[in-house]
PDBQT receptor file of N, H, CA, C and O in Angstrom, charges set to zero:
ATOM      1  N   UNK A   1      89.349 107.045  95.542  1.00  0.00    +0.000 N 
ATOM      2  CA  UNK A   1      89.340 105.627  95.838  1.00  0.00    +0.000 C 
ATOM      3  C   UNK A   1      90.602 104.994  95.252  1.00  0.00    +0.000 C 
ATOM      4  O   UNK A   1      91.030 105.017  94.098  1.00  0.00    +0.000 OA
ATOM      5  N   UNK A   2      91.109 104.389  96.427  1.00  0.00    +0.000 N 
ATOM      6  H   UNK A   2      90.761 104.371  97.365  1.00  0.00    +0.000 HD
ATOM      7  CA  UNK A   2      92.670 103.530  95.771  1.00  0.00    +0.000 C 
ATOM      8  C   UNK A   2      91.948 102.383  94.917  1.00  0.00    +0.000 C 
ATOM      9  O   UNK A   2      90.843 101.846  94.997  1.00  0.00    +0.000 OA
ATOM     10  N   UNK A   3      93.269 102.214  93.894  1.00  0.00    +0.000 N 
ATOM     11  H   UNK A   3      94.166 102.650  93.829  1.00  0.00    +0.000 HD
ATOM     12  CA  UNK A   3      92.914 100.797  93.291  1.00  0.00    +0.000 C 
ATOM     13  C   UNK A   3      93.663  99.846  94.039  1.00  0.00    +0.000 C 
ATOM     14  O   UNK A   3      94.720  99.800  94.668  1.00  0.00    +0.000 OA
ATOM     15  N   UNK A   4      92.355  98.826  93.615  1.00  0.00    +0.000 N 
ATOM     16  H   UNK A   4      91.496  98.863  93.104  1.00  0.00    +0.000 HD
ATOM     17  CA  UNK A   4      92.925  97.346  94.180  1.00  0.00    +0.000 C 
ATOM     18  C   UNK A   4      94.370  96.307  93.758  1.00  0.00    +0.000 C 
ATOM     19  O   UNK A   4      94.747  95.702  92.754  1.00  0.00    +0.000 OA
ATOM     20  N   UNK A   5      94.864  96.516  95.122  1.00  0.00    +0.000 N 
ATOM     21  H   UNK A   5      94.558  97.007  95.938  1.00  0.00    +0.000 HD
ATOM     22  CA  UNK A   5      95.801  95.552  94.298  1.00  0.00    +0.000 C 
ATOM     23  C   UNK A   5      96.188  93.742  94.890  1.00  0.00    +0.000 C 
ATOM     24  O   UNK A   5      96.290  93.373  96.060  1.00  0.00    +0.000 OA
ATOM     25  N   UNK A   6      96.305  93.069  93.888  1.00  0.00    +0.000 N 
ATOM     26  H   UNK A   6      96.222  93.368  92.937  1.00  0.00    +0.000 HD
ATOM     27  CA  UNK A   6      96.322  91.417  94.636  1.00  0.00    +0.000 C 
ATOM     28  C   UNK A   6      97.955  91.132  94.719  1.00  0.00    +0.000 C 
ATOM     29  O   UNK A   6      98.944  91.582  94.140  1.00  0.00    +0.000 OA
ATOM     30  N   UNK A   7      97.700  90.115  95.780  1.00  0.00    +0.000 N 
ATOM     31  H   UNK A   7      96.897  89.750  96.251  1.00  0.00    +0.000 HD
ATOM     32  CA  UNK A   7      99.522  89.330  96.017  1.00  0.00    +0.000 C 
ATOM     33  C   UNK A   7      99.469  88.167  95.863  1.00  0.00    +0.000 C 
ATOM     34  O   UNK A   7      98.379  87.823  96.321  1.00  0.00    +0.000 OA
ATOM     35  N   UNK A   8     100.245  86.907  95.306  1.00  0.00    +0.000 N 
ATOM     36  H   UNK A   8     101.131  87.187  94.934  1.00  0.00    +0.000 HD
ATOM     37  CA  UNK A   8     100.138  85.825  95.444  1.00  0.00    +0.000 C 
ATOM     38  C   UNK A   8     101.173  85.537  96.609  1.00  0.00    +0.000 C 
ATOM     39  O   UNK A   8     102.371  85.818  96.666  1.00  0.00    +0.000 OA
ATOM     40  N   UNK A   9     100.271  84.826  97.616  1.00  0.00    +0.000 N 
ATOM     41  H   UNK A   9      99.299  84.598  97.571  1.00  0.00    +0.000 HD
ATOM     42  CA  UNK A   9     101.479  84.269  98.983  1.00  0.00    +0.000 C 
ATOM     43  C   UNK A   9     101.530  83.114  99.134  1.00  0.00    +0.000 C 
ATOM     44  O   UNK A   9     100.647  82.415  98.636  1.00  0.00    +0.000 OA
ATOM     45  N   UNK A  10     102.474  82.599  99.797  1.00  0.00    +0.000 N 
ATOM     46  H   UNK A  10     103.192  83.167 100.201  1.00  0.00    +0.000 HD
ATOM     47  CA  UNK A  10     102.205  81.025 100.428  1.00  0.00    +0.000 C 
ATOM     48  C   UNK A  10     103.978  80.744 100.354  1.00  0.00    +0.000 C 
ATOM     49  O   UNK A  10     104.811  81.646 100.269  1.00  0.00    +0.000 OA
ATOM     50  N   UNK A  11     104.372  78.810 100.430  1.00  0.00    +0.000 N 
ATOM     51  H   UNK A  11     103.695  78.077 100.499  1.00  0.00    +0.000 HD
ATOM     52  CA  UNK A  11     105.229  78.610 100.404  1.00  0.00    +0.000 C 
ATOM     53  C   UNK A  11     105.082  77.251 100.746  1.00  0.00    +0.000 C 
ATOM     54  O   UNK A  11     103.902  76.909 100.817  1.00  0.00    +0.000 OA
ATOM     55  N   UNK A  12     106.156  76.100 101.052  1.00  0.00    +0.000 N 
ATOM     56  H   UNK A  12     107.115  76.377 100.995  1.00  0.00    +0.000 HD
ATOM     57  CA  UNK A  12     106.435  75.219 101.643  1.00  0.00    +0.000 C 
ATOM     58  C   UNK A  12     105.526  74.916 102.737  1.00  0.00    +0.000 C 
ATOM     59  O   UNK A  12     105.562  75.827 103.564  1.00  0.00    +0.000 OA
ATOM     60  N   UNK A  13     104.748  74.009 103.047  1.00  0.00    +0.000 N 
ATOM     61  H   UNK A  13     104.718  73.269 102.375  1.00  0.00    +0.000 HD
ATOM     62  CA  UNK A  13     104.001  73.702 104.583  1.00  0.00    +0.000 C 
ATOM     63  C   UNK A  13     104.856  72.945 105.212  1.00  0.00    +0.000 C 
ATOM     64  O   UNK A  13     106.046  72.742 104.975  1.00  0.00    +0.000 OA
ATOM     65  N   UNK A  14     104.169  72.537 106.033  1.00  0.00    +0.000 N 
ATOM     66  H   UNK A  14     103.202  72.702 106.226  1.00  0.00    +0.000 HD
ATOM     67  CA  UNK A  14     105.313  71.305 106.853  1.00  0.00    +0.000 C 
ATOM     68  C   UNK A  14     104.311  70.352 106.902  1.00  0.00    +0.000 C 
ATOM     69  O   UNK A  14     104.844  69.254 107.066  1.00  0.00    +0.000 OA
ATOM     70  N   UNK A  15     103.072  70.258 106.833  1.00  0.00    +0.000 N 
ATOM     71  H   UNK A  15     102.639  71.150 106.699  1.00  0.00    +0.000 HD
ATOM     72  CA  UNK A  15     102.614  69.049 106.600  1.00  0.00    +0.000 C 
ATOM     73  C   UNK A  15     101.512  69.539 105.704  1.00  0.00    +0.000 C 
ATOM     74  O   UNK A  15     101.619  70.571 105.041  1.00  0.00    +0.000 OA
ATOM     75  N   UNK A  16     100.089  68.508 105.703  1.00  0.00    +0.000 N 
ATOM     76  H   UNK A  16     100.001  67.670 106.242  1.00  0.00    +0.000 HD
ATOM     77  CA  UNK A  16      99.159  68.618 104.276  1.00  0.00    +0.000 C 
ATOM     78  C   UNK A  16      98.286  68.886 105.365  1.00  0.00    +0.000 C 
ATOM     79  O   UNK A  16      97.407  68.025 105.376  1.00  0.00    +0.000 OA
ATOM     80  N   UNK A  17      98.133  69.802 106.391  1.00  0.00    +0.000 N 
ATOM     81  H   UNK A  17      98.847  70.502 106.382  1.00  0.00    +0.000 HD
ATOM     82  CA  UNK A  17      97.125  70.562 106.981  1.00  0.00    +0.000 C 
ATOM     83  C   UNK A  17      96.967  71.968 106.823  1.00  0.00    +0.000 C 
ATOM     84  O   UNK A  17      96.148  72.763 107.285  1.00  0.00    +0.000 OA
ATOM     85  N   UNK A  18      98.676  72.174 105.490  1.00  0.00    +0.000 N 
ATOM     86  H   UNK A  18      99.341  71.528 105.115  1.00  0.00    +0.000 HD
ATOM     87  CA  UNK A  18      98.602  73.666 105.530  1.00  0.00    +0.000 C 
ATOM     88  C   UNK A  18      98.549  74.677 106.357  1.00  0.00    +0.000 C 
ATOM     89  O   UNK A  18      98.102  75.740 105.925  1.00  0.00    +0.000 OA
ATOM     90  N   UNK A  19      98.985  74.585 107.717  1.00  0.00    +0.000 N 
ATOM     91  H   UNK A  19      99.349  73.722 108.068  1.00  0.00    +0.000 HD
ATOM     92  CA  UNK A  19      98.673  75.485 108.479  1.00  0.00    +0.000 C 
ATOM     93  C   UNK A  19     100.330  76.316 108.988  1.00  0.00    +0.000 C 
ATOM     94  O   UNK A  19     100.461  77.475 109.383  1.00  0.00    +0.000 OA
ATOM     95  N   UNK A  20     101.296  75.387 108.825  1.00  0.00    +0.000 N 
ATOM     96  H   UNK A  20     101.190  74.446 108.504  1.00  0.00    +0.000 HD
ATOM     97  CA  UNK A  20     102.809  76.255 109.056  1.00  0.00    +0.000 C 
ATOM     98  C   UNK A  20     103.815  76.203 108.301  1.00  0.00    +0.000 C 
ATOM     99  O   UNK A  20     104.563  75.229 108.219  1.00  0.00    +0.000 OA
ATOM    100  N   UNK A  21     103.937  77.353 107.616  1.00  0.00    +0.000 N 
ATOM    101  H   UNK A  21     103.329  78.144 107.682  1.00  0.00    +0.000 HD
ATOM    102  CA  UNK A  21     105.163  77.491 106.565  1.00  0.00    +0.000 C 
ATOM    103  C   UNK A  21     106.398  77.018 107.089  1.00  0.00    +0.000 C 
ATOM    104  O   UNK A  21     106.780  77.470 108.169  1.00  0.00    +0.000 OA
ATOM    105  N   UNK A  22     107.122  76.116 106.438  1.00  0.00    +0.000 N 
ATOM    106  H   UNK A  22     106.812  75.749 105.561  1.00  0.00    +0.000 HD
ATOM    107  CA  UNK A  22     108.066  75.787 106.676  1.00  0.00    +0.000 C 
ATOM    108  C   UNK A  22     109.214  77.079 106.511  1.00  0.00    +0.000 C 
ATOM    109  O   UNK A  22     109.105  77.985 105.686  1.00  0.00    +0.000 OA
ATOM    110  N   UNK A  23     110.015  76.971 107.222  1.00  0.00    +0.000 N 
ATOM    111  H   UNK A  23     110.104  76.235 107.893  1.00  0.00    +0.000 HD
ATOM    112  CA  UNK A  23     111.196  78.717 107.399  1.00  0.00    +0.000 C 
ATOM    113  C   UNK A  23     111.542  79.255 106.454  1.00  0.00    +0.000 C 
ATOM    114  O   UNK A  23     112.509  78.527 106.229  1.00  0.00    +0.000 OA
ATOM    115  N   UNK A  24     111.560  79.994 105.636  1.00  0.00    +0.000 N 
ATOM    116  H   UNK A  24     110.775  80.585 105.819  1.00  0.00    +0.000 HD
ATOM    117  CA  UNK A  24     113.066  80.230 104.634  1.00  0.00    +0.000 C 
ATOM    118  C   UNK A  24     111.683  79.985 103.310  1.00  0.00    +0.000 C 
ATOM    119  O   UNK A  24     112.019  80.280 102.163  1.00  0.00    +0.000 OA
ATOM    120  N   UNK A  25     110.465  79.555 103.486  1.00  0.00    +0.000 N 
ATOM    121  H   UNK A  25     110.192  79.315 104.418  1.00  0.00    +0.000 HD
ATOM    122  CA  UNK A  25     110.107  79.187 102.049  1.00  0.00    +0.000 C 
ATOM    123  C   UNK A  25     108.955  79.892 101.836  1.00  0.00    +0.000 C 
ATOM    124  O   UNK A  25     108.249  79.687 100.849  1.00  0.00    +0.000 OA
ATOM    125  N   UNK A  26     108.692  80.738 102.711  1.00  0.00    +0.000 N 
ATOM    126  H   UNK A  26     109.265  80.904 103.514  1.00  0.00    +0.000 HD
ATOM    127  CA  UNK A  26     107.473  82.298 102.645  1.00  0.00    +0.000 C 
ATOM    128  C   UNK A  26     107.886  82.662 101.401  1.00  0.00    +0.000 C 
ATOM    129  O   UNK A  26     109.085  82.808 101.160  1.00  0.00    +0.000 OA
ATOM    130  N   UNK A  27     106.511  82.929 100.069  1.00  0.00    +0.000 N 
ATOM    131  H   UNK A  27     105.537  82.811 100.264  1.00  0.00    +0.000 HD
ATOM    132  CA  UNK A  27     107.069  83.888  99.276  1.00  0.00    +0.000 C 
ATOM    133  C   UNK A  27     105.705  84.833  99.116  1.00  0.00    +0.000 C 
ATOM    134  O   UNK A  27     104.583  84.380  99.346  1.00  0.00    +0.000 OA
ATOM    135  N   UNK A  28     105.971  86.346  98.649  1.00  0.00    +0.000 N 
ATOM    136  H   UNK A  28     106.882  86.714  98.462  1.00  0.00    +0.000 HD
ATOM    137  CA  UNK A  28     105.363  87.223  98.452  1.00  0.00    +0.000 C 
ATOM    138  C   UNK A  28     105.786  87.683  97.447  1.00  0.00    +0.000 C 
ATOM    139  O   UNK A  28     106.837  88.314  97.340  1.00  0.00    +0.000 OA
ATOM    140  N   UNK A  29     104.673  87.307  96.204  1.00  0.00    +0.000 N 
ATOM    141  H   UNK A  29     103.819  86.794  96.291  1.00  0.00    +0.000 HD
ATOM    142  CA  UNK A  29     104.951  88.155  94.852  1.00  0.00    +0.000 C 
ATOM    143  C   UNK A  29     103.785  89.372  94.874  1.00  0.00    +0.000 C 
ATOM    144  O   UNK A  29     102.758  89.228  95.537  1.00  0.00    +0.000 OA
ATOM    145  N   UNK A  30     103.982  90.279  94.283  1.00  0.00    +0.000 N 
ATOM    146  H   UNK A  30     104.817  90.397  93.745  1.00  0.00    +0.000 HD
ATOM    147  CA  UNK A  30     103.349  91.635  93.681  1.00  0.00    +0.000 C 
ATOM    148  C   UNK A  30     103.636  92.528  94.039  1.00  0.00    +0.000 C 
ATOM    149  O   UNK A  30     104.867  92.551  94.057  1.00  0.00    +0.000 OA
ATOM    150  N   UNK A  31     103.040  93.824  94.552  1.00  0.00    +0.000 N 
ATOM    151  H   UNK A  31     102.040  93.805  94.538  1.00  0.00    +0.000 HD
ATOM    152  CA  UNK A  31     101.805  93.952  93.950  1.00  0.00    +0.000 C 
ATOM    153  C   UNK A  31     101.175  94.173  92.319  1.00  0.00    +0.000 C 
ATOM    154  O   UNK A  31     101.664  94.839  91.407  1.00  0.00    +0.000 OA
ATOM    155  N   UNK A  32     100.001  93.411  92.336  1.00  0.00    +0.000 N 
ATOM    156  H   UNK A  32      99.603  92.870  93.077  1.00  0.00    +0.000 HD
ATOM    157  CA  UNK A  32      99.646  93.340  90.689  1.00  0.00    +0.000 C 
ATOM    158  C   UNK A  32      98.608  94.203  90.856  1.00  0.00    +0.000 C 
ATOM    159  O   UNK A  32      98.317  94.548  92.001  1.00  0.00    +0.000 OA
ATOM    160  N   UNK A  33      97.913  94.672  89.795  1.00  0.00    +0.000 N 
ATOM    161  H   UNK A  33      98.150  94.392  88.865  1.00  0.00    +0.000 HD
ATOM    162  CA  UNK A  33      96.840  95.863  89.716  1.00  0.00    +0.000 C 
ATOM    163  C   UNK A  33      95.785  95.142  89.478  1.00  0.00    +0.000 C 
ATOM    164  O   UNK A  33      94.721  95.659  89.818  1.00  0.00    +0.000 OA
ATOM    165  N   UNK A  34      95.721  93.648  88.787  1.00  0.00    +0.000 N 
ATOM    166  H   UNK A  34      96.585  93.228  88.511  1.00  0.00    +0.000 HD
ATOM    167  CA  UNK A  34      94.555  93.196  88.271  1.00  0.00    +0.000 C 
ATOM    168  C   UNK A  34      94.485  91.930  88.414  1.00  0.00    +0.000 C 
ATOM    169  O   UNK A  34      95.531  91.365  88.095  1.00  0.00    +0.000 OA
ATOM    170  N   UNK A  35      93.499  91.127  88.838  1.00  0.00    +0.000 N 
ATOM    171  H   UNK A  35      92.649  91.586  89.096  1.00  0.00    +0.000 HD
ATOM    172  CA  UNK A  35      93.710  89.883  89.236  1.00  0.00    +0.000 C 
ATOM    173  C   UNK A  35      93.900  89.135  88.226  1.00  0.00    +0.000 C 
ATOM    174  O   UNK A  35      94.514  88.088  88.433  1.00  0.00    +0.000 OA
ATOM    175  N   UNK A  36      93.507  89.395  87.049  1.00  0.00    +0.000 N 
ATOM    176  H   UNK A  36      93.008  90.246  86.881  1.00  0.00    +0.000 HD
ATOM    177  CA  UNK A  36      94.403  88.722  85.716  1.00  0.00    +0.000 C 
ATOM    178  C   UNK A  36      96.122  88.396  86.044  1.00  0.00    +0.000 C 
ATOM    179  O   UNK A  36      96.778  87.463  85.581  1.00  0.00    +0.000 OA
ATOM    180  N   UNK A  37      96.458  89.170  86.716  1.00  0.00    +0.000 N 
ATOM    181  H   UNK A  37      95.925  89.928  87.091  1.00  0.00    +0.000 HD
ATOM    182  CA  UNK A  37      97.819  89.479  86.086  1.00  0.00    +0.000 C 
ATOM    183  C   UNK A  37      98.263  88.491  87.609  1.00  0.00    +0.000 C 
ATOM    184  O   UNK A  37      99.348  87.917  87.705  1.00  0.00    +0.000 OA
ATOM    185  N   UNK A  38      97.358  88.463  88.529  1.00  0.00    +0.000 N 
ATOM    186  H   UNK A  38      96.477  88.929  88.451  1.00  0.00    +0.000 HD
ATOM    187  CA  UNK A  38      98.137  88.122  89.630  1.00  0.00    +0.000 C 
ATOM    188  C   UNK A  38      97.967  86.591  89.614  1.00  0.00    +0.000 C 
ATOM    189  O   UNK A  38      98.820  85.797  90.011  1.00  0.00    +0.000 OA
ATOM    190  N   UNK A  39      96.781  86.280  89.116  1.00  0.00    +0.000 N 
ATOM    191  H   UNK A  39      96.088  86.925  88.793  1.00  0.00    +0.000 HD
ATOM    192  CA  UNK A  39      96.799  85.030  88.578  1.00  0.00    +0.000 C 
ATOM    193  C   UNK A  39      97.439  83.985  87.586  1.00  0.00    +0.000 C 
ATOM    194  O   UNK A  39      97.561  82.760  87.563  1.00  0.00    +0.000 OA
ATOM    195  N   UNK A  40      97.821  85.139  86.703  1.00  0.00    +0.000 N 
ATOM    196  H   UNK A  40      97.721  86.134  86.721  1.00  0.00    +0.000 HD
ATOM    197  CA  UNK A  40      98.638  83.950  85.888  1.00  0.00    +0.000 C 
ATOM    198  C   UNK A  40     100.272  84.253  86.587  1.00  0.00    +0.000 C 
ATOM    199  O   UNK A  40     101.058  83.563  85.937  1.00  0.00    +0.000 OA
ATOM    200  N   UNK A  41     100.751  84.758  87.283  1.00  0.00    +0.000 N 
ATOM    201  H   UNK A  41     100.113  85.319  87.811  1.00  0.00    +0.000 HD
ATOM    202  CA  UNK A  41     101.827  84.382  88.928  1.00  0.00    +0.000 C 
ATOM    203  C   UNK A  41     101.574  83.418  89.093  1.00  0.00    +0.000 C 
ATOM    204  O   UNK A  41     102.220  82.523  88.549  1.00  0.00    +0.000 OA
ATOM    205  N   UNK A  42     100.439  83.127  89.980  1.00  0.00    +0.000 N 
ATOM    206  H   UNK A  42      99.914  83.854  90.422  1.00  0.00    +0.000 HD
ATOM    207  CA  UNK A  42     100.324  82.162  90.918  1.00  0.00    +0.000 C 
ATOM    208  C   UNK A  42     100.362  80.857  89.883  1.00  0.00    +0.000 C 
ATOM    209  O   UNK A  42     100.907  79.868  90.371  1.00  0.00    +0.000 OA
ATOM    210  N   UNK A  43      99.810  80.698  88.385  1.00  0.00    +0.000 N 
ATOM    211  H   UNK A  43      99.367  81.502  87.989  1.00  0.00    +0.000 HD
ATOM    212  CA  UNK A  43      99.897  79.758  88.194  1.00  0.00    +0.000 C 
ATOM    213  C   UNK A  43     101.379  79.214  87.821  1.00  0.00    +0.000 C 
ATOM    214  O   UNK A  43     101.797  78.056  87.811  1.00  0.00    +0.000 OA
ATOM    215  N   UNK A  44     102.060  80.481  87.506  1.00  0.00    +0.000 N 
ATOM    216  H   UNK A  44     101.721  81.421  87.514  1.00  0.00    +0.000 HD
ATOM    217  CA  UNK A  44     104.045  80.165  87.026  1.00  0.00    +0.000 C 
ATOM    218  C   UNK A  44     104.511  79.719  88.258  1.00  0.00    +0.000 C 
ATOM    219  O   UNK A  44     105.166  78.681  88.346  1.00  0.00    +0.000 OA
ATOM    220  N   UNK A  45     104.135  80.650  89.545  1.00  0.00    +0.000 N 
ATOM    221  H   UNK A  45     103.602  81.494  89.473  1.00  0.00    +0.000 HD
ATOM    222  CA  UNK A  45     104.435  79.700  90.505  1.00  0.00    +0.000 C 
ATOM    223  C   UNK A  45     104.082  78.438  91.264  1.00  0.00    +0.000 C 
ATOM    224  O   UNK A  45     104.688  77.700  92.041  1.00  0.00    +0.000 OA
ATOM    225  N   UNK A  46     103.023  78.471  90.807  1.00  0.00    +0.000 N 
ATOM    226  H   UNK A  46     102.530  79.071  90.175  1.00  0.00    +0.000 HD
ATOM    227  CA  UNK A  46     102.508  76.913  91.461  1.00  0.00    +0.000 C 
ATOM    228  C   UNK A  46     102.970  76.072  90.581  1.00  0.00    +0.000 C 
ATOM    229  O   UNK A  46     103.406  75.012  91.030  1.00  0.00    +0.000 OA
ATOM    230  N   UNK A  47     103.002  76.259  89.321  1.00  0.00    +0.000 N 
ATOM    231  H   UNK A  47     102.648  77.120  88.956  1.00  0.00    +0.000 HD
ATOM    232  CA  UNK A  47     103.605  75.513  88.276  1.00  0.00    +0.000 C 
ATOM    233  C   UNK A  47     105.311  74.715  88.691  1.00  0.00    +0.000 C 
ATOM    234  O   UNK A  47     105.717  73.556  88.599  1.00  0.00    +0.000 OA
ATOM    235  N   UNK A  48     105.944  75.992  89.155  1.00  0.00    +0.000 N 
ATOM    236  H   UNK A  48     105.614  76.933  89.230  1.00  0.00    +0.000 HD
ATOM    237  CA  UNK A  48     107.219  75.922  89.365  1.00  0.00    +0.000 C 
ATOM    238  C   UNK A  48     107.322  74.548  90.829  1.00  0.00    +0.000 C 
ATOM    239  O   UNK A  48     108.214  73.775  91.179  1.00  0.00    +0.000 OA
ATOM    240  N   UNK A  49     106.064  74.793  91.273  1.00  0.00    +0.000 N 
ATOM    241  H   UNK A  49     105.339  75.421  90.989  1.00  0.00    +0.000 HD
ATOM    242  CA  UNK A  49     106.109  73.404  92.633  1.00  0.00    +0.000 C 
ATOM    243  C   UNK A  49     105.297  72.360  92.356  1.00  0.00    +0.000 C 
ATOM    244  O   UNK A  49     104.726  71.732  93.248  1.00  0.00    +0.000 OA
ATOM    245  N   UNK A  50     105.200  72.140  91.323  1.00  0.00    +0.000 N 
ATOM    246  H   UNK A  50     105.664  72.650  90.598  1.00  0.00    +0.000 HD
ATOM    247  CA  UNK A  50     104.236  70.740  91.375  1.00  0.00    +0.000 C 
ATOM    248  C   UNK A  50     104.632  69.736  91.839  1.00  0.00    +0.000 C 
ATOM    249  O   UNK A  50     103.651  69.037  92.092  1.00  0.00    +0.000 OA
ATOM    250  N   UNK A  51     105.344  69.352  92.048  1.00  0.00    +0.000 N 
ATOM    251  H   UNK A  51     106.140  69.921  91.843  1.00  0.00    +0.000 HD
ATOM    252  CA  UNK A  51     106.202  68.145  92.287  1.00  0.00    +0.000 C 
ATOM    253  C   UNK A  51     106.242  68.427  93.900  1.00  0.00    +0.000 C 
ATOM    254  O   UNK A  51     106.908  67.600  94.523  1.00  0.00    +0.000 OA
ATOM    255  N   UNK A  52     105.625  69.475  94.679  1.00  0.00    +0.000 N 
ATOM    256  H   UNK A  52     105.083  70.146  94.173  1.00  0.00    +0.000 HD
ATOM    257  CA  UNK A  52     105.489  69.376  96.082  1.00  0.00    +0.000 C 
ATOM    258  C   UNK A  52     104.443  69.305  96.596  1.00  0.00    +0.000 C 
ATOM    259  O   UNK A  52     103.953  70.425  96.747  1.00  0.00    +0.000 OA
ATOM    260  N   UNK A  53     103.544  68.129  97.124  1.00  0.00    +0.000 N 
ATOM    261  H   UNK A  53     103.941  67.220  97.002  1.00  0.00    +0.000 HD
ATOM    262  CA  UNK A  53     102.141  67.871  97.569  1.00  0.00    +0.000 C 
ATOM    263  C   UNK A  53     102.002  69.225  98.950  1.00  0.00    +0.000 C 
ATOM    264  O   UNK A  53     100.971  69.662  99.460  1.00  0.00    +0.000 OA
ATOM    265  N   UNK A  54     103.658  69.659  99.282  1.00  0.00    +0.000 N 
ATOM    266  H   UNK A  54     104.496  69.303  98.868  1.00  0.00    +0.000 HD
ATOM    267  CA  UNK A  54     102.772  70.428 100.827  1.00  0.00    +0.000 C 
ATOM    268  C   UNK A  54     103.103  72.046 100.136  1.00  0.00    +0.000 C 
ATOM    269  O   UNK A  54     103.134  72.970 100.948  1.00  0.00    +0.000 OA
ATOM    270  N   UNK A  55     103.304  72.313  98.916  1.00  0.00    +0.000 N 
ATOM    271  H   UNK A  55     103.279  71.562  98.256  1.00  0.00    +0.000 HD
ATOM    272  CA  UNK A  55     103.213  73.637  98.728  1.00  0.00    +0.000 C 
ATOM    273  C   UNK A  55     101.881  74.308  98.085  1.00  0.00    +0.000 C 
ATOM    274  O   UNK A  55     101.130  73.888  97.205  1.00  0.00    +0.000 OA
ATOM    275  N   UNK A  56     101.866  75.322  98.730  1.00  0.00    +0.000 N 
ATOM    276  H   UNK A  56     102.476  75.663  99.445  1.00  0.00    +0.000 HD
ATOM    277  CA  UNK A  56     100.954  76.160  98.299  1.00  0.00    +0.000 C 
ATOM    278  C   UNK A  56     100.691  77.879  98.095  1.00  0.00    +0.000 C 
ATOM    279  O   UNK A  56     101.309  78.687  98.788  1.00  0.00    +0.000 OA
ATOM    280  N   UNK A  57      99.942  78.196  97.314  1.00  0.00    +0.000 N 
ATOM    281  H   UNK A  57      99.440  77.540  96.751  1.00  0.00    +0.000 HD
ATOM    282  CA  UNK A  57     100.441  79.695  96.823  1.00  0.00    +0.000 C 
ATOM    283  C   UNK A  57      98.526  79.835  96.555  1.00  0.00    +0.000 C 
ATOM    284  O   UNK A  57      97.796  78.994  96.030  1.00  0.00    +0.000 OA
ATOM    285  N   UNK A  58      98.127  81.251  97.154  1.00  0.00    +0.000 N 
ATOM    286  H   UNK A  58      98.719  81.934  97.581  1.00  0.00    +0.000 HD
ATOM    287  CA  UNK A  58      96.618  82.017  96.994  1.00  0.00    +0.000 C 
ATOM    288  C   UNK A  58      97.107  83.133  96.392  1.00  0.00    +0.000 C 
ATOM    289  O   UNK A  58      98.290  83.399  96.182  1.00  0.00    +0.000 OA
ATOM    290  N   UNK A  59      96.256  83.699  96.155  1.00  0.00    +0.000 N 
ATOM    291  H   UNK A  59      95.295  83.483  96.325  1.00  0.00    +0.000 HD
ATOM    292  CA  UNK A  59      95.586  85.500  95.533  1.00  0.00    +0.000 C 
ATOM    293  C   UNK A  59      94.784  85.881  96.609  1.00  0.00    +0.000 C 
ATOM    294  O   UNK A  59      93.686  85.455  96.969  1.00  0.00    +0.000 OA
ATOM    295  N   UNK A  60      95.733  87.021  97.204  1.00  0.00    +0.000 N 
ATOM    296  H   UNK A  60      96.625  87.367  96.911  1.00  0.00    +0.000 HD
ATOM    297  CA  UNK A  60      94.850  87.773  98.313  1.00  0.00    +0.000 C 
ATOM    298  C   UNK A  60      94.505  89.260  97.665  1.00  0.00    +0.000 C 
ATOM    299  O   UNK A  60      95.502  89.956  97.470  1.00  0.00    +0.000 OA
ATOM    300  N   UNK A  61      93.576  89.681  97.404  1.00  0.00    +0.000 N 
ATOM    301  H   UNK A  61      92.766  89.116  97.563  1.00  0.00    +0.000 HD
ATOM    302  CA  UNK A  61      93.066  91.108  97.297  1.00  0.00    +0.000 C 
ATOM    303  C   UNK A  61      93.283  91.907  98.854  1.00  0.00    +0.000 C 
ATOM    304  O   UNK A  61      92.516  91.753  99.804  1.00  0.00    +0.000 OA
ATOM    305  N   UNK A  62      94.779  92.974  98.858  1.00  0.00    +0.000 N 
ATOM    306  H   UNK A  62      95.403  93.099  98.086  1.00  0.00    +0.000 HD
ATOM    307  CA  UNK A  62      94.844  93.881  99.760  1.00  0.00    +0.000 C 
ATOM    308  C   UNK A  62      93.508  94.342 100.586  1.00  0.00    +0.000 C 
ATOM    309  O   UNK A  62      92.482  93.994 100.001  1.00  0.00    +0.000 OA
ATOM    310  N   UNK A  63      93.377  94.756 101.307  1.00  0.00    +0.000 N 
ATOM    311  H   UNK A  63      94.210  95.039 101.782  1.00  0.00    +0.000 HD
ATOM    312  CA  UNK A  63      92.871  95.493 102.067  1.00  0.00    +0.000 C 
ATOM    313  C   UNK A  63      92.676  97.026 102.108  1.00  0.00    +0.000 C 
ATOM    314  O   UNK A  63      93.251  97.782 102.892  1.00  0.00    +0.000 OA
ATOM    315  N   UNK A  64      91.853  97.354 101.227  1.00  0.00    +0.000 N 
ATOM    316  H   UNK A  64      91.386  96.740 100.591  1.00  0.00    +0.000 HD
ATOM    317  CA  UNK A  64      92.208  98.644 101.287  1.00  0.00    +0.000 C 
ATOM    318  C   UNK A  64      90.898  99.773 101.924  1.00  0.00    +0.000 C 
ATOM    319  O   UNK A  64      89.793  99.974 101.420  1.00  0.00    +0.000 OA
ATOM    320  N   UNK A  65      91.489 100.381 103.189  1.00  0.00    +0.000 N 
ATOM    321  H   UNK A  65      92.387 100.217 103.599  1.00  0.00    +0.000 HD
ATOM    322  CA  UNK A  65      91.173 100.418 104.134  1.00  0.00    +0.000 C 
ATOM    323  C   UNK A  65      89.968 102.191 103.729  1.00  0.00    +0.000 C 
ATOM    324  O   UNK A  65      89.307 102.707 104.631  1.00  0.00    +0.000 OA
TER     325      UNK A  65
């Protein structure tokens, strides 16, 4: 059995419906082994955008098939 691993994704929206990344501002950090670890990411990076009401960044647990 593989271990699980999480990504924090997201980026820039173009508006506050969240539904389309604005170009150029996709980011993909990890892979992390433990959602500890992928979490405190997401919070350096969300941290790093506060000051942007249309950005946003999740913790997705891979898929492992």
């Amino acid at each position: 059995m593989a271990a699980q691993r999480y990504w924090v994704i997201g980026g820039d929206f173009s508006c506050m419906d969240f539904k389309t990344l604005r170009s150029g501002t996709q980011t993909i950090l990890g892979p992390f082994e433990s959602r500890e670890d992928a979490k405190s990411e997401w919070k350096r990076v969300s941290f790093e955008h506060k000051s942007s009401a249309t950005a946003r960044f999740s913790i997705v647990l891979e898929n492992a098939a």
